[in-house]
C-alpha positions as CSV (number, residue, x, y, z in Angstrom):
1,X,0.0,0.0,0.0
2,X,1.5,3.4,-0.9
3,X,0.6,6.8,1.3
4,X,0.3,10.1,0.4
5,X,2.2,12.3,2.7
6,X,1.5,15.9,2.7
7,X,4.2,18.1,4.7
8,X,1.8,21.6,6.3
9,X,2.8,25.0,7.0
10,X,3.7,25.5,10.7
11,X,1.7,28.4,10.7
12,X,-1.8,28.2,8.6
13,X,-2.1,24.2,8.0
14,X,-1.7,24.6,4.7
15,X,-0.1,22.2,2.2
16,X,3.7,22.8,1.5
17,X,4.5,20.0,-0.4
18,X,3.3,16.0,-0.8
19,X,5.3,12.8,-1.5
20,X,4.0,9.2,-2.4
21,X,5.9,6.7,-0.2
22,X,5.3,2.6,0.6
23,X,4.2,1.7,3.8
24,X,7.5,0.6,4.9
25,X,9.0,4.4,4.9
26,X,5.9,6.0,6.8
27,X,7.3,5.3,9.8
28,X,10.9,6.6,8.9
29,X,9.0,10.0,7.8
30,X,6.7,9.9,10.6
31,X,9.8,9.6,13.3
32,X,11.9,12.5,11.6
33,X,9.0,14.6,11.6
34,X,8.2,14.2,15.0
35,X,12.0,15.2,16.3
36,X,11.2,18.4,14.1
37,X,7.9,19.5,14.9
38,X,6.8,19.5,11.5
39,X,3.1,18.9,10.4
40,X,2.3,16.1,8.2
41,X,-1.1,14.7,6.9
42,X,-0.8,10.9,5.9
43,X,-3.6,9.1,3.6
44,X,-4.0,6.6,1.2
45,X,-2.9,7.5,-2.1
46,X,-4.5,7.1,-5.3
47,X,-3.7,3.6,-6.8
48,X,-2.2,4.8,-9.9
49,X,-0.2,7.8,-8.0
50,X,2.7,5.2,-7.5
51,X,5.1,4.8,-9.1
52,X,5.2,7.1,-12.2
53,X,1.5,8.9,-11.4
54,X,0.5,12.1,-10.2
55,X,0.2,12.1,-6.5
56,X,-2.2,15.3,-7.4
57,X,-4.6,13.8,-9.9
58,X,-7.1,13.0,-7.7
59,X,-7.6,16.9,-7.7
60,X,-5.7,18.1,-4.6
61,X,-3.2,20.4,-5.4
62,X,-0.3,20.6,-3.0
């Protein structure tokens, strides 16, 4: 299963930038974040945003 993960502004939430990553490298993400104090948002991606797709063509725009 492969994850979108969506790095927010520290200030107003919003989107910075997004990746696509497996399941095996959320938790890598997930752990650097936290020693940072950055925002992320983590869902499912869409199943042809990996590998070669658009992470953004299911309409969100990061």
């Amino acid at each position: 299963m492969h994850f979108e993960i969506v790095r927010l502004d520290d200030v107003n939430g919003t989107a910075v930038d997004s990746t696509v990553v497996n399941a095996a490298s959320v938790e890598r993400i997930v752990l650097s974040a936290a020693e940072t104090g950055q925002r992320l948002l983590i869902r499912p991606a869409a199943e042809n945003a990996f590998p070669g797709g658009d992470p953004r063509a299911d309409g969100y725009a990061a």
